[in-house]
C-alpha positions as CSV (number, residue, x, y, z in Angstrom):
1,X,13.8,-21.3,-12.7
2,X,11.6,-23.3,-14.8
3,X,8.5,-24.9,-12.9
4,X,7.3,-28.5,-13.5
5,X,4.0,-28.5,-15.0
6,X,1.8,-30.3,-13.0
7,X,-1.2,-29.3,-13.3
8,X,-4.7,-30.8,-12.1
9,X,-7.6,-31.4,-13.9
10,X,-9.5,-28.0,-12.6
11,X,-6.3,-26.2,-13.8
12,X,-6.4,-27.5,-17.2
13,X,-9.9,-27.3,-17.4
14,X,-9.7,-23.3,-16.7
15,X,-6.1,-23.0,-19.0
16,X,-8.7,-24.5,-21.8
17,X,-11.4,-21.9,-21.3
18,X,-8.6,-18.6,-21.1
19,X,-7.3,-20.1,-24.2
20,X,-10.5,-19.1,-25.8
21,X,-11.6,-15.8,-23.5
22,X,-8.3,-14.6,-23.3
23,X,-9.4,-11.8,-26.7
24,X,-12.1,-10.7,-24.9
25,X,-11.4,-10.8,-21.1
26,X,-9.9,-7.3,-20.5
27,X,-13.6,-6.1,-21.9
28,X,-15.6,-8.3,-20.1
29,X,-13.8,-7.5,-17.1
30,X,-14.3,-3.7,-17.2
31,X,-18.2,-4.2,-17.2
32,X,-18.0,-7.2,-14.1
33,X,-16.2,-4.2,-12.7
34,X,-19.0,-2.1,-12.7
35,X,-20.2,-4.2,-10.1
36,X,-17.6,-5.3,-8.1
37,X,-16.6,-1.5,-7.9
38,X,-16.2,-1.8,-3.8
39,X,-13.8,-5.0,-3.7
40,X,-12.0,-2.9,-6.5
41,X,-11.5,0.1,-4.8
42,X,-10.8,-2.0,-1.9
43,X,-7.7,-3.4,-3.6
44,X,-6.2,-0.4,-4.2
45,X,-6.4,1.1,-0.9
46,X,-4.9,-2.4,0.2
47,X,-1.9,-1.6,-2.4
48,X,-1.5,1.5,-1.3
49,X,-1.4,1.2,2.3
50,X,0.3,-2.1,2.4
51,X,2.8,-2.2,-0.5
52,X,6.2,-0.3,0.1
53,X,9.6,-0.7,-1.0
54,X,11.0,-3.8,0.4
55,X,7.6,-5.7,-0.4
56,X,7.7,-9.0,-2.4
57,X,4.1,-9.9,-4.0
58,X,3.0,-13.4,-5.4
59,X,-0.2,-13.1,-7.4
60,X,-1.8,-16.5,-7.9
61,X,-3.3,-16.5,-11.7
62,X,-3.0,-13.0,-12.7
63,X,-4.4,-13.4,-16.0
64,X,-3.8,-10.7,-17.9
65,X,-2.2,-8.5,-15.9
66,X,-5.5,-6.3,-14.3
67,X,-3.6,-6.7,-10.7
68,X,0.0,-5.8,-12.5
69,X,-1.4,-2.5,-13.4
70,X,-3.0,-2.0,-10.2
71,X,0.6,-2.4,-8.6
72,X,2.3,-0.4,-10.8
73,X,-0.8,2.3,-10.2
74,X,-1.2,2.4,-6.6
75,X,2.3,1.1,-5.5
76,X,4.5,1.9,-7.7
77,X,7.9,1.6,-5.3
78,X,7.4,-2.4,-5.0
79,X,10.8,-4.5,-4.6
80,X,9.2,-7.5,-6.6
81,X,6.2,-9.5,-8.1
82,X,6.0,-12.8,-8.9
83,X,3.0,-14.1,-11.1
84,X,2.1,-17.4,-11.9
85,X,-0.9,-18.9,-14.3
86,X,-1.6,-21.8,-16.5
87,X,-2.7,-19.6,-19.7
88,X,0.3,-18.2,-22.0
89,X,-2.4,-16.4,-24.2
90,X,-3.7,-14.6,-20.5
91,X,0.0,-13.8,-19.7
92,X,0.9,-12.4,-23.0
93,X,-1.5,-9.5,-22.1
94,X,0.1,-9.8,-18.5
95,X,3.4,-8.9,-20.0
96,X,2.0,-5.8,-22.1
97,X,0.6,-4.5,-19.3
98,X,4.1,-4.7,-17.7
99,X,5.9,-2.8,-19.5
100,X,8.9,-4.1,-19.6
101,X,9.7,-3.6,-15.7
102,X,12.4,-6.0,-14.2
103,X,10.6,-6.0,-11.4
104,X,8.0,-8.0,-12.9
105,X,8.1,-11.9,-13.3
106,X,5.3,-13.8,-15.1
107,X,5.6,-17.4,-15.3
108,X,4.1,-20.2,-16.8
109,X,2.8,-23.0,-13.6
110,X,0.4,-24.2,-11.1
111,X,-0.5,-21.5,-9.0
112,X,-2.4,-24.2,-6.7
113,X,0.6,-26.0,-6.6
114,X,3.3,-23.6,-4.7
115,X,6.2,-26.0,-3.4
116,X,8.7,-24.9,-6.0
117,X,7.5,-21.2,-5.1
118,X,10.7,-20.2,-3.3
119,X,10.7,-17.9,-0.3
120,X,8.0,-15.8,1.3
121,X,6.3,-12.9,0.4
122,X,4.8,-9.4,2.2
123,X,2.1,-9.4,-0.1
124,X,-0.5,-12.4,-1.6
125,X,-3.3,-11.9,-3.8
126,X,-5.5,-14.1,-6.0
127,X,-8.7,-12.6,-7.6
128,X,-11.4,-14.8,-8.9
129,X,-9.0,-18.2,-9.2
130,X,-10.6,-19.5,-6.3
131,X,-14.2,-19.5,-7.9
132,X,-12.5,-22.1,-10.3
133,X,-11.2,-24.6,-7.6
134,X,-12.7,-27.9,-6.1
135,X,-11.4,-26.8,-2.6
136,X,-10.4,-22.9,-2.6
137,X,-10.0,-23.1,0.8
138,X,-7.1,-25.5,0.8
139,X,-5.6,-22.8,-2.2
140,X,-5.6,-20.0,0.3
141,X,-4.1,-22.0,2.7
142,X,-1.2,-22.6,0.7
143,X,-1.0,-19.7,0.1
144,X,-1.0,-18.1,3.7
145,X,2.1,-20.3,4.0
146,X,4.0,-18.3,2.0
147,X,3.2,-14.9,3.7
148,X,6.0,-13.0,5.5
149,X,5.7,-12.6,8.9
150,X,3.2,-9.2,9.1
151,X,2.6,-9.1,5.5
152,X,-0.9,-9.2,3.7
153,X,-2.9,-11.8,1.6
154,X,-6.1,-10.6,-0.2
155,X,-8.6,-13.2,-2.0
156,X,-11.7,-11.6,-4.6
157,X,-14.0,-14.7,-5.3
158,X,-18.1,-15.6,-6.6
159,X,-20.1,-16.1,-3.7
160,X,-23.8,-16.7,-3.9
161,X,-26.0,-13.8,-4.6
162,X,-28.6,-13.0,-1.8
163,X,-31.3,-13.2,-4.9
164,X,-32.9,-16.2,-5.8
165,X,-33.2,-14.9,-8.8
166,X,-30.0,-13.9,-9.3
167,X,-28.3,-16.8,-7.4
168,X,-29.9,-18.8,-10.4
169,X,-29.1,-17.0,-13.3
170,X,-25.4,-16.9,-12.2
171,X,-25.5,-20.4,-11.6
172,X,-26.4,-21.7,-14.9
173,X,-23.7,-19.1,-16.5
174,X,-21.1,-20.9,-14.0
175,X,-21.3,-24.3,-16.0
176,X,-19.8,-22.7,-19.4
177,X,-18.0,-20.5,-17.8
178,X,-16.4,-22.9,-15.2
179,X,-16.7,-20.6,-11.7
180,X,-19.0,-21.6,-9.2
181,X,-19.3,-19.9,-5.8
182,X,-17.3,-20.3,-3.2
183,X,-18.3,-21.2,0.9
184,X,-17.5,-18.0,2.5
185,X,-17.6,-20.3,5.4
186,X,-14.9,-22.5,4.9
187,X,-12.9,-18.5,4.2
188,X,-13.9,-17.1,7.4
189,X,-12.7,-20.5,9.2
190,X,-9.2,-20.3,8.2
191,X,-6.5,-18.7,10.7
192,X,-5.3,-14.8,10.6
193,X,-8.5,-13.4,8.5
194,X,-8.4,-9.6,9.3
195,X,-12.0,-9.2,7.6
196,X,-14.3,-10.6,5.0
197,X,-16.2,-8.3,3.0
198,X,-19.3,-9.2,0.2
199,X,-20.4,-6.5,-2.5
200,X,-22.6,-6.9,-5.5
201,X,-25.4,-8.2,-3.8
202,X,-23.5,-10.6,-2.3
203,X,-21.8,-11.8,-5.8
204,X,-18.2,-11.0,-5.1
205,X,-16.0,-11.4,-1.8
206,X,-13.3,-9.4,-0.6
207,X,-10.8,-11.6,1.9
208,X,-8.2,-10.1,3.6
209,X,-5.7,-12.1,6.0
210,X,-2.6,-10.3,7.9
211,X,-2.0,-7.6,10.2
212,X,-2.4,-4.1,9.2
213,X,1.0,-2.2,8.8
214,X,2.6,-4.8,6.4
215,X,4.1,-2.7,3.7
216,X,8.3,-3.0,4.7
């Protein structure tokens, strides 16, 4: 199923930037790692409690593929994934990192827009897309629409540093770079969040929506 590309300004905005980044975001991404260590570890407990053999999982912009490896790591016995980005350079590192496994489906798309996205799903994640949206909360929204009845959505997005200092410096990286942090108000507000969880000094947040117990 082909999707219809539709994509908003913001989205072509951020397929512009990953067309350039796309060489170097796997290294840049291990050293952000270093201090988002907690919402990372975080995920994979989440994977591994949560993910079981009759679980579908939609990743919204997986980029290249950091989540698909986490899967395949930490639950391994999945029944399917569905990914969906704007950047072909991002997903051809998303499909290495796949190895070949039928299991996995990378496409081409929106992922803010999800009507063609058939079916629901036990498990939804997005990490860091939301820091690149005019109105994240309306993306997770969307998104919580497509969750199975007792299955899991987890969001990892910027939020402002507790640092002035910091909160600064970040902020004037966030015009090149596109990302800006996200109300971890308008988060919290939205219906079925199980917990909301800040690491880094504050820089990265950890959203998690569902009931525990949602691996099938």
């Amino acid at each position: 199923m082909q999707f219809p590309d539709r994509a908003s300004a913001e989205v072509e905005r951020t397929r512009r930037l990953y067309r350039r980044v796309a060489p170097l975001y796997d290294g840049f991404r291990a050293l952000w790692s270093r201090w988002t260590r907690p919402a990372e570890e975080a995920l994979d407990r989440l994977f591994h409690e949560r993910i079981g053999p009759a679980s579908r999982v939609l990743e919204l912009a997986p980029g290249t593929g950091i989540n698909v490896e986490r899967l395949l790591r930490c639950a391994p016995g999945f029944a399917s994934y569905l990914g969906i980005d704007s950047s072909e350079e991002m997903l051809a590192r998303a499909r290495q990192k796949a190895r070949g496994d039928p299991r996995i489906e990378l496409r081409i798309g929106d992922a803010t827009d999800l009507g063609a996205v058939e079916g629901s799903f036990d498990f939804v994640m997005s990490t860091w897309l939301l820091s690149h949206l005019d109105a994240p909360a309306e993306t997770v929204r969307d998104a919580l629409s497509k969750l199975a009845p007792g299955g899991t959505a987890a969001f990892v997005f910027f939020t402002a540093p507790r640092g002035s200092l910091l909160r600064g410096i970040l902020g004037q990286l966030g015009g090149p770079l596109r990302y800006r942090f996200v109300d971890a108000a308008e988060i919290r507000a939205l219906p079925s969040l199980e917990r909301l969880e800040a690491c880094a000094a504050g820089m990265a947040t950890l959203a998690v929506f569902g009931a525990a117990g949602a691996a099938g």
